[in-house]
MARKEDREN-936238 format. One record per residue (C-alpha): residue number from 1; x negated, y, z negated; residue in three letters. Coordinates in nm, 4 decimals. Layout:
N
R   seq       east      north         up   type
R   NUM          X          Y          Z    ALA
...
END
This chain:
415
R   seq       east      north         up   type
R     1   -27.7209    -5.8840    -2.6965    UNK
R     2   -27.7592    -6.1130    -2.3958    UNK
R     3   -27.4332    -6.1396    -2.2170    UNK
R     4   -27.3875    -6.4911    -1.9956    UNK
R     5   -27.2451    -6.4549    -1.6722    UNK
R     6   -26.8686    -6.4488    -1.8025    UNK
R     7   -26.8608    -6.1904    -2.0207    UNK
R     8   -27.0848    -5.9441    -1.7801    UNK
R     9   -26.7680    -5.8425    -1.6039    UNK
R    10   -26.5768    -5.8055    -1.8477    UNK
R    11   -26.8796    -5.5829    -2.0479    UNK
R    12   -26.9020    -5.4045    -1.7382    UNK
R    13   -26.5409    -5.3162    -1.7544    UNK
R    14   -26.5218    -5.2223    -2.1068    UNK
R    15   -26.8411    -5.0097    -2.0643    UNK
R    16   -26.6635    -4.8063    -1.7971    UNK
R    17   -26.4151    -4.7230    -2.0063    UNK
R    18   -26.1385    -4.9579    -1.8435    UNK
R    19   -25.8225    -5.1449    -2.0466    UNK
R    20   -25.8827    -5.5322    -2.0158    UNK
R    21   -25.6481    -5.8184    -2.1079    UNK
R    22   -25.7114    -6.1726    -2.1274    UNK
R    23   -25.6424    -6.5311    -2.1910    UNK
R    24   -25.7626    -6.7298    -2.4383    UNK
R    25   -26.0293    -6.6103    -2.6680    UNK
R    26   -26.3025    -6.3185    -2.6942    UNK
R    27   -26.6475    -6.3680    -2.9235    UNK
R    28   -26.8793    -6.0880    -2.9440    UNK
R    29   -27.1368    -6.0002    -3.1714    UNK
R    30   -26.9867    -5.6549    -3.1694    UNK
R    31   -26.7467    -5.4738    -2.9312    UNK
R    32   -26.8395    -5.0706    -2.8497    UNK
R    33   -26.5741    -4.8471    -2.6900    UNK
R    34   -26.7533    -4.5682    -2.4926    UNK
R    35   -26.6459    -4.2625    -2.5749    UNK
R    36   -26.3595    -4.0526    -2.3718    UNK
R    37   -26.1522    -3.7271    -2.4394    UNK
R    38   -25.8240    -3.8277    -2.1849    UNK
R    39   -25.8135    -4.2352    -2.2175    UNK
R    40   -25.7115    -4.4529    -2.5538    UNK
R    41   -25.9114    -4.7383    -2.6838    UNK
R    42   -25.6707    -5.0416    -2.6614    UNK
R    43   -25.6759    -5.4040    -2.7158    UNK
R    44   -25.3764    -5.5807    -2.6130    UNK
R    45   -25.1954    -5.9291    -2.6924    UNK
R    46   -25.0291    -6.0709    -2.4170    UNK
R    47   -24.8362    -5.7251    -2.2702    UNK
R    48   -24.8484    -5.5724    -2.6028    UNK
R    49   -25.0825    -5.3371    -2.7667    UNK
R    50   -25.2652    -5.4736    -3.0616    UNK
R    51   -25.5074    -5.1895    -3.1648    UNK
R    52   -25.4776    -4.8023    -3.0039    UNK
R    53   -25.6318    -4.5470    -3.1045    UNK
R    54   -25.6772    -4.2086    -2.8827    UNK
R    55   -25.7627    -3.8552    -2.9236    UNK
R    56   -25.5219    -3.7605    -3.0840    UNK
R    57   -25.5966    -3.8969    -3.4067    UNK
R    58   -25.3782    -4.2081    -3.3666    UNK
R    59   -25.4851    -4.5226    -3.5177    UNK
R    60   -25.2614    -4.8328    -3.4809    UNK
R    61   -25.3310    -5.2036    -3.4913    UNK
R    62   -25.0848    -5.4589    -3.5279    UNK
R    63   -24.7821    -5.6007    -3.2607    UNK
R    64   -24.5466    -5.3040    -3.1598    UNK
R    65   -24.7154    -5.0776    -3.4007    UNK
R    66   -24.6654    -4.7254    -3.2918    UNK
R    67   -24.4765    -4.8351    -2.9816    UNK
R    68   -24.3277    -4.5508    -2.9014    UNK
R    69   -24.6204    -4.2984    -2.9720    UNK
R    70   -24.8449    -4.4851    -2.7710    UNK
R    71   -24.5826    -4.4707    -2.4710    UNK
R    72   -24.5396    -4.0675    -2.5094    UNK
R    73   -24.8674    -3.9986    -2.6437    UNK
R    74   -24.6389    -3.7858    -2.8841    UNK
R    75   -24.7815    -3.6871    -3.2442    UNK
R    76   -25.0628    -3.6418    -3.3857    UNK
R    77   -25.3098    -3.8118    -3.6934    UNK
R    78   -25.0804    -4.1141    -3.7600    UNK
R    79   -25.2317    -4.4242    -3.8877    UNK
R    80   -25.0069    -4.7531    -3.8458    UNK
R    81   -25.1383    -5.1138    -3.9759    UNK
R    82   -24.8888    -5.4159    -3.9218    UNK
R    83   -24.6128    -5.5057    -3.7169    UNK
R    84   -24.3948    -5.2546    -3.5912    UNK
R    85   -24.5513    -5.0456    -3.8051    UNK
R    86   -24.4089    -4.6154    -3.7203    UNK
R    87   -24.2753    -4.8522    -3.4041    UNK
R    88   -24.0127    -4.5589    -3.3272    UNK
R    89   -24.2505    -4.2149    -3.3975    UNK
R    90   -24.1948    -3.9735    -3.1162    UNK
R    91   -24.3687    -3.6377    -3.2279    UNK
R    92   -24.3998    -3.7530    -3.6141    UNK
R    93   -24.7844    -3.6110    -3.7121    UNK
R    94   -25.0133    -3.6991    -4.0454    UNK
R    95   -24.8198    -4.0423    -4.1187    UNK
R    96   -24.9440    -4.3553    -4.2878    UNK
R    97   -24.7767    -4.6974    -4.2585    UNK
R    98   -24.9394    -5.0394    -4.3903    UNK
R    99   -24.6688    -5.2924    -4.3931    UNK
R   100   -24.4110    -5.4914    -4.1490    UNK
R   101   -24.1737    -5.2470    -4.0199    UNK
R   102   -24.3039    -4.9632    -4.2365    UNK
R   103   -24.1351    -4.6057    -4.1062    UNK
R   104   -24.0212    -4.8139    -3.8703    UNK
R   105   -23.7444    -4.5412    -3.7919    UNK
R   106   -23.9404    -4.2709    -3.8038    UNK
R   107   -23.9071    -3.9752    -3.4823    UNK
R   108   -24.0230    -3.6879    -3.6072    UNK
R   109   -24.0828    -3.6950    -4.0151    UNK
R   110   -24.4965    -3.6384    -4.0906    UNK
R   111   -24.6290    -3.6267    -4.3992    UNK
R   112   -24.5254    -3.9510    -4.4756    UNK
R   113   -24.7126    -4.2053    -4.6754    UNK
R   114   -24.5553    -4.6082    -4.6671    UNK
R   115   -24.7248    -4.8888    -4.7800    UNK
R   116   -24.5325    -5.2414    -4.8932    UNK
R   117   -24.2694    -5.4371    -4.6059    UNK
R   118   -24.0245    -5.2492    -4.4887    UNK
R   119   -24.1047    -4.9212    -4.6724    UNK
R   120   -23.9838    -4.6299    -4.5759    UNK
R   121   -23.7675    -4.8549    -4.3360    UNK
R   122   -23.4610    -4.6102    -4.2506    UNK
R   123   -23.6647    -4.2964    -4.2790    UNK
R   124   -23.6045    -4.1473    -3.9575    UNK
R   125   -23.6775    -3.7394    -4.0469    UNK
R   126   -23.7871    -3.6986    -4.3664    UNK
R   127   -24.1265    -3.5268    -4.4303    UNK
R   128   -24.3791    -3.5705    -4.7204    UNK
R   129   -24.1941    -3.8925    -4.9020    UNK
R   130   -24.4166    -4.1613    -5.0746    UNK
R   131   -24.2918    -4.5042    -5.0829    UNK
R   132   -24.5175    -4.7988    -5.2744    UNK
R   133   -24.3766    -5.1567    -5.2689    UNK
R   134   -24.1379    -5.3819    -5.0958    UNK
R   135   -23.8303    -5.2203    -4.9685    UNK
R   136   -23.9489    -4.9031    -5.1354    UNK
R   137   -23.7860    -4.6099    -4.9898    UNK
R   138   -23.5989    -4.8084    -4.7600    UNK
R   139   -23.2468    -4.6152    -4.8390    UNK
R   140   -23.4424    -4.2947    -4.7764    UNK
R   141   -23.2754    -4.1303    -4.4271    UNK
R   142   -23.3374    -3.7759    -4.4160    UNK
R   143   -23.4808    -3.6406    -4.7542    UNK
R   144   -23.8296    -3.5212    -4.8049    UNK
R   145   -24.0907    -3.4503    -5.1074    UNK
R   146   -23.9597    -3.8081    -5.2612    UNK
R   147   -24.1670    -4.0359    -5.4178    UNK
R   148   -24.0527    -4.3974    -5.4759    UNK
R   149   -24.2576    -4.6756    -5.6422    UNK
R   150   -24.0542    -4.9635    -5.6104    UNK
R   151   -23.7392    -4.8494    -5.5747    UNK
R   152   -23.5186    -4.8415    -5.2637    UNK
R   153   -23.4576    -4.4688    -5.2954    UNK
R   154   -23.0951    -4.2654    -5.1924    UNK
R   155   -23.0462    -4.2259    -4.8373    UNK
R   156   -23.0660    -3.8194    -4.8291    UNK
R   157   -23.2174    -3.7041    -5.1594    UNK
R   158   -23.5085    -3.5112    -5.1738    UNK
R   159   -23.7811    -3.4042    -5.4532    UNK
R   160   -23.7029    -3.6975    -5.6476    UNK
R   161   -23.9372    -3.9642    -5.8264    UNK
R   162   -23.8140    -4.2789    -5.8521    UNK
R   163   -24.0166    -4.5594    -6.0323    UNK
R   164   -23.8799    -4.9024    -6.0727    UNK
R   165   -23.5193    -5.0025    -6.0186    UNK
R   166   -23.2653    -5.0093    -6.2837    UNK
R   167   -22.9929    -5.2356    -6.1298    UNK
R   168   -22.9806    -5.4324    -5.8043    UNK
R   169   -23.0525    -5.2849    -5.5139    UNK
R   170   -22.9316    -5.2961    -5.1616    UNK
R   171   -23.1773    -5.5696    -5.0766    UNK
R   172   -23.3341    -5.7183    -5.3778    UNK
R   173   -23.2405    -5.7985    -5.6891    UNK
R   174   -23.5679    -5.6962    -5.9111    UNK
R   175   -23.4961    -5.4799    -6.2078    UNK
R   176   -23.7342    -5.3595    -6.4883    UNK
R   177   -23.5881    -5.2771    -6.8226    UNK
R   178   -23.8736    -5.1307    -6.9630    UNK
R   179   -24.1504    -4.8975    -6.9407    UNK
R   180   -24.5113    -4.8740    -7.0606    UNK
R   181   -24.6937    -4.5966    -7.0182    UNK
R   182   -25.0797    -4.5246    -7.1142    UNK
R   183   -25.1146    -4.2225    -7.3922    UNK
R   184   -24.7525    -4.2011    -7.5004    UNK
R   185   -24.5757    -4.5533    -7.5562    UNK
R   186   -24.7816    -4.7288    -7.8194    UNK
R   187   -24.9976    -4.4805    -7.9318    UNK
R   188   -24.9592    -4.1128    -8.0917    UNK
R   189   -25.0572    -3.8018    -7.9376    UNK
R   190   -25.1227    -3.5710    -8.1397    UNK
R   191   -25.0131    -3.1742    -8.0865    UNK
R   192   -24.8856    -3.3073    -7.7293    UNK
R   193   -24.4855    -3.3115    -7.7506    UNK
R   194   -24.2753    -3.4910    -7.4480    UNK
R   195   -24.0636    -3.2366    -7.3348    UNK
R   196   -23.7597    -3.2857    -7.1147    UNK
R   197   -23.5997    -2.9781    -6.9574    UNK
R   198   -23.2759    -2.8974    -6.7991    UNK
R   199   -23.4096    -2.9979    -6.4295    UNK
R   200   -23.4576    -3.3407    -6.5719    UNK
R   201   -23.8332    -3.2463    -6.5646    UNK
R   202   -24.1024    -3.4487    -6.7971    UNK
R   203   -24.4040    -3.3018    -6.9193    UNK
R   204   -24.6116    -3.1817    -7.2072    UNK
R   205   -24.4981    -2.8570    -7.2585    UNK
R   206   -24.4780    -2.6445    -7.5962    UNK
R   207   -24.1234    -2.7230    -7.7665    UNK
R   208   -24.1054    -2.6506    -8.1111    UNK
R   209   -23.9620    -3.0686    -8.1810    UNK
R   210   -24.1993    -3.3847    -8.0821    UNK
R   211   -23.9254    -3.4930    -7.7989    UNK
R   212   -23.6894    -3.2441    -7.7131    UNK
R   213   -23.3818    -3.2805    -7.4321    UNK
R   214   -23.3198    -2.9915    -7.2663    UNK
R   215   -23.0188    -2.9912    -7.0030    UNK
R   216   -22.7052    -2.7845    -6.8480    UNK
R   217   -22.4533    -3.0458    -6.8537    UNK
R   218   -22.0233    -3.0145    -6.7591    UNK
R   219   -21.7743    -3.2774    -6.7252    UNK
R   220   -21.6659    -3.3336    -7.0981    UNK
R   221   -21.8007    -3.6255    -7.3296    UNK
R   222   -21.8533    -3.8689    -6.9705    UNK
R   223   -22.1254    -3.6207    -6.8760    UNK
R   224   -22.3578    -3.5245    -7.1870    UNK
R   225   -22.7016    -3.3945    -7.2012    UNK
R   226   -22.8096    -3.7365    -7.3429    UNK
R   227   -22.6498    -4.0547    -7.3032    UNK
R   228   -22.7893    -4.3468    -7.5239    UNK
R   229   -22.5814    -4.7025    -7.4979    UNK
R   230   -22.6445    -5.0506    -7.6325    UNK
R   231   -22.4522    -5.2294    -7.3408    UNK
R   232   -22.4570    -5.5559    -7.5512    UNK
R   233   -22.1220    -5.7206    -7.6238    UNK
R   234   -22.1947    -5.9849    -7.8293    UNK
R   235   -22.0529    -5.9673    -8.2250    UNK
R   236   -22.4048    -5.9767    -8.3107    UNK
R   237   -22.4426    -5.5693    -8.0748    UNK
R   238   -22.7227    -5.3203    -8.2761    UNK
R   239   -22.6536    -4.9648    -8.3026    UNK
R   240   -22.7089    -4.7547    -8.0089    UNK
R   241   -22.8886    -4.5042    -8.1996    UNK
R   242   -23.0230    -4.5324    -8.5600    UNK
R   243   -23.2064    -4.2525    -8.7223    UNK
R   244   -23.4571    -4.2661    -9.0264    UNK
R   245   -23.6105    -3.9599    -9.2272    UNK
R   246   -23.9008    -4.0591    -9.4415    UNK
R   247   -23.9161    -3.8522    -9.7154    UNK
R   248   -23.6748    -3.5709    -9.8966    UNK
R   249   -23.5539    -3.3764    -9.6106    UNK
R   250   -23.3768    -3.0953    -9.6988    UNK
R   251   -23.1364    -3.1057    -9.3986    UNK
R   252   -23.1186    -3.4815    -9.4263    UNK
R   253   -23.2226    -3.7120    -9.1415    UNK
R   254   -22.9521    -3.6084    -8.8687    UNK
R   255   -22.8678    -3.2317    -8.8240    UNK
R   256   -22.6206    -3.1624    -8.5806    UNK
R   257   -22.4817    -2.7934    -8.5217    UNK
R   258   -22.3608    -2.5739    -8.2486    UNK
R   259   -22.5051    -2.2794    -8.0734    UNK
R   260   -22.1766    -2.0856    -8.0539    UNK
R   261   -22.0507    -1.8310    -8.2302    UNK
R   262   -21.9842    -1.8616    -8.6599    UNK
R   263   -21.6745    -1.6697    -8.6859    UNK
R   264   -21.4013    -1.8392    -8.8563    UNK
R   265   -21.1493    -1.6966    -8.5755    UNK
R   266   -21.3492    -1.8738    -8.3297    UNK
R   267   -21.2464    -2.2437    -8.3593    UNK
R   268   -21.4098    -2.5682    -8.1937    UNK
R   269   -21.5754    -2.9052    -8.2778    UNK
R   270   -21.9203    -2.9718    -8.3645    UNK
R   271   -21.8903    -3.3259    -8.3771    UNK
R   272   -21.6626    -3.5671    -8.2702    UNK
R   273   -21.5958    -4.0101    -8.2963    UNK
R   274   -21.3988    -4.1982    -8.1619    UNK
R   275   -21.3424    -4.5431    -8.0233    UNK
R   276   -21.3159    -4.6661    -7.6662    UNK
R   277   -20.9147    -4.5793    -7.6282    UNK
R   278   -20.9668    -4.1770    -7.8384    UNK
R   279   -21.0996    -3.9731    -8.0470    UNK
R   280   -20.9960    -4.0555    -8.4389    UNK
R   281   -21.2139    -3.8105    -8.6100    UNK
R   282   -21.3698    -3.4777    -8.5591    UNK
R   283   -21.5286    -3.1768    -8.7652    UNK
R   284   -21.5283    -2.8063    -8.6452    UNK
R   285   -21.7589    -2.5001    -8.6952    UNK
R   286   -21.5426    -2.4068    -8.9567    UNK
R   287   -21.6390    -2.7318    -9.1662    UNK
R   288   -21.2646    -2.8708    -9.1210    UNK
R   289   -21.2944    -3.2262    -9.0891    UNK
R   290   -20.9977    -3.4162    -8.9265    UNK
R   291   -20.8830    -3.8015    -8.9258    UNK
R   292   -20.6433    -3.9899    -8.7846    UNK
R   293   -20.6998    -4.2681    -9.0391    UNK
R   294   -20.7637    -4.3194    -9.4428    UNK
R   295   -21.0349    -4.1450    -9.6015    UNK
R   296   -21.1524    -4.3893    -9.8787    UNK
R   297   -21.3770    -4.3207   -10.1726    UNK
R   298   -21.4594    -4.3714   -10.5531    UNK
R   299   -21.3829    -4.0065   -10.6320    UNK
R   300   -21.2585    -3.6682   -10.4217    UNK
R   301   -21.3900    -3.3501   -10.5469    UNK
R   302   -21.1727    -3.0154   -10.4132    UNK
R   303   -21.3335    -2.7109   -10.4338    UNK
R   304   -21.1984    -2.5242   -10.7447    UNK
R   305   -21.4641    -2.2823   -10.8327    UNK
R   306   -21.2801    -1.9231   -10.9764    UNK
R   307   -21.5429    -1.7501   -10.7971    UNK
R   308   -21.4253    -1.9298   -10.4687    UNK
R   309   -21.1264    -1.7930   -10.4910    UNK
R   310   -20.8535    -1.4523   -10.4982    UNK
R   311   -20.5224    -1.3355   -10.4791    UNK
R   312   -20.4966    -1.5350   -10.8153    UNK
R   313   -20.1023    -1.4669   -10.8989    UNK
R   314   -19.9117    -1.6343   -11.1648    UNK
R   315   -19.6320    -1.9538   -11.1663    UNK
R   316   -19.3450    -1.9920   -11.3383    UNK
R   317   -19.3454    -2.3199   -11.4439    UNK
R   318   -18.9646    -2.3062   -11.5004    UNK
R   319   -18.9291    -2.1911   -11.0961    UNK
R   320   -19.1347    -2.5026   -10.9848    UNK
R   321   -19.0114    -2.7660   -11.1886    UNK
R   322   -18.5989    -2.5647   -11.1044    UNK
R   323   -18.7437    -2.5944   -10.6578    UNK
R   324   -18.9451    -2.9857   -10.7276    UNK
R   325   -18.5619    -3.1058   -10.8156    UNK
R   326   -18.4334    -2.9791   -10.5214    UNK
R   327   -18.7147    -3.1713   -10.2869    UNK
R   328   -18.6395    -3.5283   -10.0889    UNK
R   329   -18.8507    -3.7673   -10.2023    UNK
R   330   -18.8498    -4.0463    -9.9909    UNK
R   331   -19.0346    -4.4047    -9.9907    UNK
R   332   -19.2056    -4.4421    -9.6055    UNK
R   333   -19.5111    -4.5441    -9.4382    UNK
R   334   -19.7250    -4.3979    -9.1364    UNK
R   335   -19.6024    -4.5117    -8.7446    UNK
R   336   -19.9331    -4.6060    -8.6908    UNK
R   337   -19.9595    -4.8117    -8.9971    UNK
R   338   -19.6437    -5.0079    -9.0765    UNK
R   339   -19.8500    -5.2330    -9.3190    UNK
R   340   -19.8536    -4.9840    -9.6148    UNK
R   341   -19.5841    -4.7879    -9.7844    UNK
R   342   -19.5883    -4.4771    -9.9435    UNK
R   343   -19.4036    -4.2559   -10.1914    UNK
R   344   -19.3411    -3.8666   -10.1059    UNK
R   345   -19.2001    -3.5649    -9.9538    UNK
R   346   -19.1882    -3.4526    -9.5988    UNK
R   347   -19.4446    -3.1660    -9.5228    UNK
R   348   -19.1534    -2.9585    -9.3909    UNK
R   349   -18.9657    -2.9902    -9.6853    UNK
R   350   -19.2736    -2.9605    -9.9162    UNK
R   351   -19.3508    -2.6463    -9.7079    UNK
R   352   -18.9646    -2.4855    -9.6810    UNK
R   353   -18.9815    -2.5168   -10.0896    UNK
R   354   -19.2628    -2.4248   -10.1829    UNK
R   355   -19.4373    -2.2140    -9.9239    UNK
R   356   -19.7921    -2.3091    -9.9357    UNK
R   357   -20.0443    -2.4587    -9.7434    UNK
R   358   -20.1965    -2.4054    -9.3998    UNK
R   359   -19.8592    -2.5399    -9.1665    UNK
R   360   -19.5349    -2.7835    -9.2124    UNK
R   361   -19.7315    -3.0551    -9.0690    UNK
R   362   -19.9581    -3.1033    -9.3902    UNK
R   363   -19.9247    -3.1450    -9.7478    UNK
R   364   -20.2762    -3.0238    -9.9159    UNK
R   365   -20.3743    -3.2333   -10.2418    UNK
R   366   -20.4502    -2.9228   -10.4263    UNK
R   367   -20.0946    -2.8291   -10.3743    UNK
R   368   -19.8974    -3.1622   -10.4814    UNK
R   369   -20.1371    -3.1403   -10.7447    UNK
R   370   -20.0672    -2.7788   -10.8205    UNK
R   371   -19.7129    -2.8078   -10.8129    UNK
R   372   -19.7352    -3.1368   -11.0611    UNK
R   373   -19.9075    -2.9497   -11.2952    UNK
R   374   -19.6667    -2.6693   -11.2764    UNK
R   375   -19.3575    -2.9042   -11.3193    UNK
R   376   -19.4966    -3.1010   -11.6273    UNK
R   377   -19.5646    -2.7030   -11.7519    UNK
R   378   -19.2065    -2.6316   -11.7261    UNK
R   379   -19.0583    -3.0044   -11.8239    UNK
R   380   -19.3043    -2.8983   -12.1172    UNK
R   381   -19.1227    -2.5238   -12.1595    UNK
R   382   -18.7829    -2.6815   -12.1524    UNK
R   383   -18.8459    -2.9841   -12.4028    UNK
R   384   -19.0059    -2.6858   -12.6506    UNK
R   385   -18.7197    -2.5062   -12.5893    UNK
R   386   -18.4795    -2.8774   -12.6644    UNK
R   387   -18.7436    -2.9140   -12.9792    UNK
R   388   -18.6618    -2.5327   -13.1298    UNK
R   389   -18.3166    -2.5829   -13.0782    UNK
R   390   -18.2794    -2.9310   -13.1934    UNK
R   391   -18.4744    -2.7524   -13.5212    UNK
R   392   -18.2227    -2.4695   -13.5466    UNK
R   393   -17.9199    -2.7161   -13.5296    UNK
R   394   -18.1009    -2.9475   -13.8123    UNK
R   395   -18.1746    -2.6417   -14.0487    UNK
R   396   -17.8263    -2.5222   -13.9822    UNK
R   397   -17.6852    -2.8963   -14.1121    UNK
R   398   -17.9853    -2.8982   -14.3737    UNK
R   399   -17.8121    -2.5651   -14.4955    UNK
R   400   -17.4822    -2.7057   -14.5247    UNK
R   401   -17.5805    -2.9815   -14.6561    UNK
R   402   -17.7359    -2.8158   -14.9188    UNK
R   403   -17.4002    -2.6353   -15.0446    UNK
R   404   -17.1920    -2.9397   -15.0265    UNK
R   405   -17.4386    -3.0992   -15.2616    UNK
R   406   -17.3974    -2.8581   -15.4998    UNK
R   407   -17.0529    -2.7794   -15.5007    UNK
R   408   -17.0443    -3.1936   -15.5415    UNK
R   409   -17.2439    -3.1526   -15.8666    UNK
R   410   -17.0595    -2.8080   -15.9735    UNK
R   411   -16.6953    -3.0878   -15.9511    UNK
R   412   -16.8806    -3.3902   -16.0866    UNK
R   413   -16.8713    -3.2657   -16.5122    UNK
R   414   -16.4832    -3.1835   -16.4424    UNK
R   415   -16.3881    -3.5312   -16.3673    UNK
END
């Protein structure tokens, strides 16, 4: 290339390795750096470096980009592309910023990948974090080994994935509510399971279920292992969880059980419902369900079976029908339900009486319904009793009867 008489200086000066600003414009065919070990290759605009790159592995183009690197010659293999791109990196090595003001607060975090405005913004000694996206990463302070694809990250976490954004952000209000993924959402896979474990881990490991959850969770029923929620409020809301078994299976299509231990002595709930103010229901290991409301149904079936039972002891009718007149009966209805009234004893008094059931607090049905049976058995005993009484006293009057009759007819020729 044939250089006119203005640009032969400034070739000359370039050849010789010297930094050159200018006014104005610069049209070559094609600029060559000559090669040095001590002195950067820069191209400035106005007072500011546009493009450096020196032996140290540092590559930056763009307005303020690598500022403060290119001041200390600090750090080592960082590549910076837009404005104010790793502006603040002191001694930071083996960083990569594309993007306005990417690791723009960077000093001495390497490892660092940011590409997207503003990613990896606040980032000032964090090592190894990957941010992708606008704003991504840009809460990310001092945590390291994160990766976060569109999402503004948590200002000192660390070996954390984060991809999308949930809710609004600090700076942006983008959310995704769903997520597609190639080879498991729309399409079955066979023999590979998703498998979740107690680190919050996903993967394709071995479980013995399709999905399985996996987690170490405290805190009470605000922090389970799984939390599933439909958060709309509308009178038209779906369940938050419906489950269908196609099929006959034998353990129907929801199983739920405990892992701890099956002695009776040991009491505690395997499930439990309730609505947003408490629990109203619950059913423990024993198989003891509880409610706090009405139980309603065509028919209730106690277990009866002889060979369910022992200690099988005899009644006296008489005895229980003599202690059911002695018990209050009262007409009532429940505090929490002052619609409905109800006929019945007290399960203290029921309890003092008789002396059955599990406490004073409860009246068991097979009980009122034992005791019913028991007094009809010894109303039944004492009307007999009435009956063969009632039969002596008319044979007794059918007797005498008998003997006035005939002494009648014995007078009756004399008159």
């Amino acid at each position: 290339m044939k250089l006119s008489s203005t640009l032969a200086p400034i070739a000359l000066a370039l050849l010789a390795g010297a930094n050159w600003a200018a006014a104005g414009t610069l049209s070559v065919t094609a600029l060559q750096f000559p090669a040095t070990q001590n002195t950067p290759d820069i191209i400035y605009s106005g007072t500011s470096y546009l493009l450096w790159d020196d032996n140290n592995g540092n590559f930056f183009v763009g307005q303020q980009a690598g500022a403060t690197t290119t001041a200390k010659t600090k750090g080592m293999n960082n590549t910076g592309g837009g404005v104010s791109a790793l502006a603040e990196n002191s001694n930071g090595s083996n960083n990569t910023a594309f993007g306005f003001n990417t690791l723009f607060d960077n000093l001495g975090g390497s490892e660092n990948t940011a590409v997207g405005a503003e990613a990896l913004r606040s980032s000032s000694s964090g090592s190894n974090n990957i941010a992708l996206g606008y704003l991504a990463g840009y809460n990310l302070i001092n945590g390291s080994y994160n990766i976060d694809i569109g999402n503004e990250g948590l200002p000192n976490e660390g070996n954390t994935i984060r991809i999308g954004t949930q809710g609004p952000g600090t700076n942006t209000l983008d959310t995704q509510t769903r997520a597609f993924v190639a080879g498991i959402y729309g399409a079955a896979v066979a023999g590979v399971p998703v498998y979740i474990d107690a680190a919050g881990q996903l993967g394709t490991a071995s479980p013995e279920l399709p999905v399985s959850f996996n987690g170490a969770a405290t805190g009470g029923f605000n922090g389970p292992v799984v939390d599933i929620q439909n958060l709309d409020t509308t009178a038209s809301s779906s369940p938050a969880l419906r489950v269908i078994a196609h099929g006959s299976p034998a353990y129907g299509a929801l199983s739920v059980s405990t892992a701890g231990p099956v002695s009776p002595t040991s009491t505690y709930n395997i499930a439990t419902f309730g609505n947003a103010g408490e629990f109203v229901s619950w059913l423990d290991n024993n198989g003891d369900w509880y409610a706090k409301g009405s139980v309603n149904a065509k028919t209730f079936n106690n277990l009866c079976d002889r060979n369910a039972k022992e200690n099988l002891q005899p009644v006296s009718p008489r005895e229980v029908l003599q202690k059911l007149d002695s018990l209050p009966l009262n007409r009532w209805n429940y505090k929490q339900d002052k619609t409905a009234e109800h006929i019945g004893p007290m399960a203290q008094d029921f309890y003092a009486v008789f002396g059955v059931g599990a406490d004073d607090k409860h009246i068991a049905t097979v009980d009122e319904e034992g005791v019913a049976l028991a007094a009809i058995q010894g109303v039944n005993l004492k009307l007999n009793e009435k009956l063969v009484e009632k039969d002596a006293e008319i044979q007794s009057l059918a007797n005498r009867l008998g003997k006035l009759e005939a002494v009648v007819k014995q007078l009756a020729p004399q008159q």
